[in-house]
C-alpha positions as CSV (number, residue, x, y, z in Angstrom):
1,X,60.4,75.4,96.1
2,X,62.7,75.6,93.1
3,X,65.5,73.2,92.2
4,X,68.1,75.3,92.6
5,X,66.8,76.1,96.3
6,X,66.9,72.3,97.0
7,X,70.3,72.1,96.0
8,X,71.5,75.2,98.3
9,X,69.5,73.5,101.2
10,X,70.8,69.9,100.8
11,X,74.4,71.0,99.9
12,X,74.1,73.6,103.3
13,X,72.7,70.5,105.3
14,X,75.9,68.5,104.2
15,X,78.3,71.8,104.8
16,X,76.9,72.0,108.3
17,X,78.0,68.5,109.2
18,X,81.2,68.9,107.8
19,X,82.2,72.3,109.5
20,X,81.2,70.5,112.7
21,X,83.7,67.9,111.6
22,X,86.5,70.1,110.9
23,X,89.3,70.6,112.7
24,X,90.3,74.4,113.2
25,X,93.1,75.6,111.2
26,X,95.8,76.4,113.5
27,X,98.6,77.5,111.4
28,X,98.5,80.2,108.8
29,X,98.4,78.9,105.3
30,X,97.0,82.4,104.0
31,X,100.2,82.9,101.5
32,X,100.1,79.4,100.1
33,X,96.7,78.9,99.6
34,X,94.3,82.1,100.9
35,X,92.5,80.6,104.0
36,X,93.1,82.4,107.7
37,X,92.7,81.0,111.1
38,X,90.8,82.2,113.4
39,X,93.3,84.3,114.9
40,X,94.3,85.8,111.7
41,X,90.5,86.6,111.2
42,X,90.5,88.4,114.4
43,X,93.3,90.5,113.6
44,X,91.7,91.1,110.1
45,X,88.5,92.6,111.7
46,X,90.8,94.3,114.1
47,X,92.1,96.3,111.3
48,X,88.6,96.9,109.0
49,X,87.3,98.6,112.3
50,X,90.1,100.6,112.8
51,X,89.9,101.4,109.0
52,X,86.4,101.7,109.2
53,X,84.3,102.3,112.2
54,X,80.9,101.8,110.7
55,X,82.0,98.4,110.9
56,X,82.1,96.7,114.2
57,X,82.6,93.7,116.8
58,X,79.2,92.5,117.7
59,X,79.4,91.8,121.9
60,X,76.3,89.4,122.9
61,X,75.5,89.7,126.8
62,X,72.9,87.3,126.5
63,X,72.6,84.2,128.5
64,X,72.7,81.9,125.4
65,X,75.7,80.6,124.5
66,X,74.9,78.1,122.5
67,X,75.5,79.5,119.3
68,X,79.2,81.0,121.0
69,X,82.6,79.6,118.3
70,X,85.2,78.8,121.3
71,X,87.5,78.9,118.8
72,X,87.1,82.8,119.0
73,X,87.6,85.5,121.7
74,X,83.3,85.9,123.0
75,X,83.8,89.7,121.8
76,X,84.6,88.8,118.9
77,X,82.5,86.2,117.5
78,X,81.3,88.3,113.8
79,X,81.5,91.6,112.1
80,X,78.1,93.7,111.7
81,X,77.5,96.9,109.8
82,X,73.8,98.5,110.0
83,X,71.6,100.5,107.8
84,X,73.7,100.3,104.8
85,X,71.9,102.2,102.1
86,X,71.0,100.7,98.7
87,X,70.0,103.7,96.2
88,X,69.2,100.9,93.3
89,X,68.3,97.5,92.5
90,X,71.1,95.4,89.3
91,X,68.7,96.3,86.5
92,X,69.0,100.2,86.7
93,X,72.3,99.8,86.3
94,X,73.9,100.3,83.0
95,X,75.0,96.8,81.4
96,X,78.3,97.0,79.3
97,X,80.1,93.8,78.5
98,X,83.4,95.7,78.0
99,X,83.7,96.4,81.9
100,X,83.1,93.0,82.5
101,X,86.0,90.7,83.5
102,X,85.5,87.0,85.1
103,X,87.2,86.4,88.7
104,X,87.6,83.4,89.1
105,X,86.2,80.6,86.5
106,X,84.3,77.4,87.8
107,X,81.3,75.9,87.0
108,X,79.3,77.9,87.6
109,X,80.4,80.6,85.3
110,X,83.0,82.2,88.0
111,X,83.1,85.7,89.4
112,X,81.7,87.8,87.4
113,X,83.3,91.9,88.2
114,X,81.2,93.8,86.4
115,X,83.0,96.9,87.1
116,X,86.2,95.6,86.4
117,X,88.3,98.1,84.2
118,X,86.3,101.1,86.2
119,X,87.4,103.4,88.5
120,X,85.5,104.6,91.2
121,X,84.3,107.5,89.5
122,X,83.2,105.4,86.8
123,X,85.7,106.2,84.2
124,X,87.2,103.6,82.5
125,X,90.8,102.7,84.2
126,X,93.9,102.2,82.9
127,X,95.4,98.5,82.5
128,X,98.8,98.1,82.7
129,X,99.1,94.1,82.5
130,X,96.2,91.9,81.9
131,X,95.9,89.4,84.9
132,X,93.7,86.3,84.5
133,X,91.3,87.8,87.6
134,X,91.2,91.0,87.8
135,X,93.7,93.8,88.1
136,X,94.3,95.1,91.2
137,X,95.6,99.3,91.1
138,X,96.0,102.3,93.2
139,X,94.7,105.3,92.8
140,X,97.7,107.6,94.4
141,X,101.1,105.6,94.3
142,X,101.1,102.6,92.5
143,X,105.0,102.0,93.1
144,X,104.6,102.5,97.1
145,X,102.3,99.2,97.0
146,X,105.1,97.2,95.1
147,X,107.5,97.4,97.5
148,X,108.6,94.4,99.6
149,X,107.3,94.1,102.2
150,X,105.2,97.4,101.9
151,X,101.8,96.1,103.9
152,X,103.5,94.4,107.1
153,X,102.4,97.4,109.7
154,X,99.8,99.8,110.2
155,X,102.6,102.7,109.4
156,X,103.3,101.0,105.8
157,X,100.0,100.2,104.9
158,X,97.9,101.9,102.0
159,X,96.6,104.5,102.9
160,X,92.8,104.1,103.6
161,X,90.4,107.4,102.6
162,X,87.1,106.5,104.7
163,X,84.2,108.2,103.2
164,X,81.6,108.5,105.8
165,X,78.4,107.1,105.5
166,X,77.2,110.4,106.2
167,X,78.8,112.2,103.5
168,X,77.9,109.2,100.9
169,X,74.0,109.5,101.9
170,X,74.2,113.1,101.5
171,X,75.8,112.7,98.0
172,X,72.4,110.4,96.9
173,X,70.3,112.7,98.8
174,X,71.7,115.6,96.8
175,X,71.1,113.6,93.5
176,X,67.6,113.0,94.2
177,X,67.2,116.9,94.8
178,X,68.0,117.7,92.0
179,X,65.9,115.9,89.8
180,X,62.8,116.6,92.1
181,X,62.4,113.7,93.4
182,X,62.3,111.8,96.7
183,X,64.9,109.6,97.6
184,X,63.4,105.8,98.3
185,X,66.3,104.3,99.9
186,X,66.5,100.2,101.2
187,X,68.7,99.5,103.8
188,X,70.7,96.5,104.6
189,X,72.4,94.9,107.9
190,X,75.7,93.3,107.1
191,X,77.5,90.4,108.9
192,X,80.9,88.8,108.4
193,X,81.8,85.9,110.0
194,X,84.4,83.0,110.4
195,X,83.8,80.2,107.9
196,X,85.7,76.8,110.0
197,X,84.8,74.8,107.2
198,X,86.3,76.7,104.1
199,X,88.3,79.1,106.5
200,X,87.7,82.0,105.1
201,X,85.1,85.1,105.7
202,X,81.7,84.7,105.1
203,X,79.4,87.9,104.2
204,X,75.7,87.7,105.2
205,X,73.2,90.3,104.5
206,X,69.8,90.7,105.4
207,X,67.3,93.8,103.8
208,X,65.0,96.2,104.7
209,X,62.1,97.9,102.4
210,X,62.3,101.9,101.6
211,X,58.7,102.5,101.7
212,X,56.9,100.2,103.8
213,X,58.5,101.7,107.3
214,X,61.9,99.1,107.2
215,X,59.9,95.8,106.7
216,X,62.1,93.2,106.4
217,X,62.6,92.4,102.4
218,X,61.5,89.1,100.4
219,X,64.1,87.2,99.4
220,X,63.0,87.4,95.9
221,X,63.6,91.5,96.5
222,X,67.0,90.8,97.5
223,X,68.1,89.1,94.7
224,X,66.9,92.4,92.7
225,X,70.3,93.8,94.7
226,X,72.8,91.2,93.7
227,X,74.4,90.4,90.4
228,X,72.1,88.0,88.4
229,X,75.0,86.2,87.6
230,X,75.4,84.8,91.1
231,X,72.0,85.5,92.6
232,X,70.6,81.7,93.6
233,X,74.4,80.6,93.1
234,X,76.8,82.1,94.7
235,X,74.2,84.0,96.9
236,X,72.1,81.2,99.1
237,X,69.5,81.6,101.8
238,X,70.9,80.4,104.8
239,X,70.7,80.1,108.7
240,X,73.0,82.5,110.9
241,X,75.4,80.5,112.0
242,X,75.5,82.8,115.6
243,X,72.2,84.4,115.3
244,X,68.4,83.1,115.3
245,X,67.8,84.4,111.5
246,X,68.1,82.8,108.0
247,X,70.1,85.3,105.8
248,X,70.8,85.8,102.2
249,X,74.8,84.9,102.2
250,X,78.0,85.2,99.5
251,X,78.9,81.4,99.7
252,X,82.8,80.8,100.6
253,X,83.6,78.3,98.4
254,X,85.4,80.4,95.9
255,X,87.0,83.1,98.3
256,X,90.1,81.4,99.3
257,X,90.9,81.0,95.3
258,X,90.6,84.6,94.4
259,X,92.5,85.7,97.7
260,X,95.3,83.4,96.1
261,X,95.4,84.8,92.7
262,X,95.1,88.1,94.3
263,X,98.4,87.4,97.1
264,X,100.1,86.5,93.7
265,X,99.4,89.8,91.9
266,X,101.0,91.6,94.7
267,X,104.1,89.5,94.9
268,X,104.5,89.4,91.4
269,X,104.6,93.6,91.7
270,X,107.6,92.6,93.9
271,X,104.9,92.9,97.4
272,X,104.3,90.7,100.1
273,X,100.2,90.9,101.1
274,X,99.5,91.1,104.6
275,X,97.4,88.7,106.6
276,X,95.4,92.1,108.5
277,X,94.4,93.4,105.1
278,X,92.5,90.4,103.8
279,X,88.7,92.1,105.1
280,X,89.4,94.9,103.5
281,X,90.2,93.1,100.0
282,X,87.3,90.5,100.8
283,X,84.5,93.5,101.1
284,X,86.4,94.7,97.4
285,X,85.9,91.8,95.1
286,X,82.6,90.2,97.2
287,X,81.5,93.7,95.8
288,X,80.7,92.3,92.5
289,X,77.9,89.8,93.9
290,X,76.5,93.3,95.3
291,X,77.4,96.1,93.4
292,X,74.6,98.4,94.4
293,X,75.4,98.3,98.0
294,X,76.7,101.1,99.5
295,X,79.1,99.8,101.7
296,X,82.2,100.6,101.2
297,X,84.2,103.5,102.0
298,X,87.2,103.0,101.5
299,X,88.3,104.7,97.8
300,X,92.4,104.1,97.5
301,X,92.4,100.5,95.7
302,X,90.0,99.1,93.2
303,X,90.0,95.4,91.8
């Protein structure tokens, strides 16, 4: 076992007994400092799958309840997303320092966005003012999201443009016509859940092989998915904390910081960011650790 894998074991070990140890948050602090309750969690996921109905409330039937959070409703213990495709591993992807921007500094090197001054389509975006994250724009109205108050309800919130996983399998499948080819494509099973301990999200994700008939991938394959710059770091092997697997998961520790810096960039545009869009944001700037992921589809903000 490598060293770095007896650190992510001994430091989970040590996490474990200090979630169990923790009280639950029971009043909001996400403005002040970017950590949720579990109530404001709830209405977090309650929006992404209304936003996004790939994504979904997992509802266990079974007789075991031992693994059940009483802190949240029993329907909705975790977020799951299935057979999200994965067209390439990091390497293929074309490395250019100039797109590069770091999230949030620590130790560790911080948050590394290696997409950071692209849009979507992969054109390089516009800055207007350099932030010490990232920058955070729209791609329609940019003034409509600086308005006070402008994400309080449903009716006022950005407008989401889903992209159905459908159309964006088509779209590789299409590629991969073209050149003659056949399209090899892994799949992975996504999981967010409640984090007591740093009371945020938590994203697990567990793979499946393209050619050998969805076997379940090494954990040394996975890593070929994620950033190299957090892979072993900020991505750790870990038990499911509600179901009987171990899972490759982004570790919490530096979520609640870049939610803060990232409440501020709002308010400083004269905004106030509201507690229901915090999954939504989350699945953006986790996107770095897993930028060949096909996950999200949802195209009106980038970070």
């Amino acid at each position: 076992m490598a060293m770095q894998d007896v650190i992510n074991k001994v430091k989970g070990t040590a996490l474990g007994v200090a979630e169990y140890l923790t009280p639950v948050l029971k009043e909001s602090k996400f403005q002040e400092t970017g950590v949720i309750t579990p109530e404001e969690f709830v209405a977090a996921g309650d929006h992404l799958v209304h936003h996004c109905p790939t994504w979904k409330w997992f509802v266990d039937s079974g007789p075991d309840d031992t693994k059940i959070k009483n802190y949240l409703p029993k329907d909705k213990q975790f977020l799951y997303t299935k057979n999200v495709p994965c067209y390439k591993r990091c390497k293929e992807m074309e490395h250019q320092e100039e797109n590069e921007a770091i999230v949030e500094p620590d130790e560790d090197g911080g948050w590394v966005d290696t997409h950071h001054h692209l849009d979507p389509s992969g054109e390089q975006a516009v800055t207007g003012t350099q932030e010490s994250f990232a920058e955070m724009t729209l791609e329609s109205d940019k003034a409509t999201f600086e308005e006070s108050g402008m994400l309080e309800s449903d009716e006022a919130t950005l407008s989401i443009k889903p992209t159905s996983k459908a159309e964006s399998e088509a779209e590789g499948a299409t590629d991969a016509n073209a050149s003659g080819g056949i399209l090899q494509t892994r799949t992975y099973d996504m999981y967010i859940t409640y984090d007591k301990y740093y009371q945020t999200p938590r994203l697990w994700l567990f793979g499946y092989n393209e050619i050998r008939n969805r076997e379940p991938l090494a954990v040394e394959e996975m890593y070929e998915d994620m950033s190299q710059d957090h892979a072993k770091k900020t991505v750790t092997l870990e038990a499911h904390p509600h179901l009987p697997m171990t899972m490759a998961s982004v570790h919490p520790c530096r979520h609640a910081d870049v939610m803060k810096k990232i409440i501020q960039t709002v308010a400083d545009g004269g905004g106030e960011l509201g507690v229901h869009m915090y999954l939504l944001i989350f699945l953006k700037f986790v996107q770095a650790v897993i930028p060949t992921i096909e996950y999200d589809y949802t195209r009106h903000f980038t970070m």
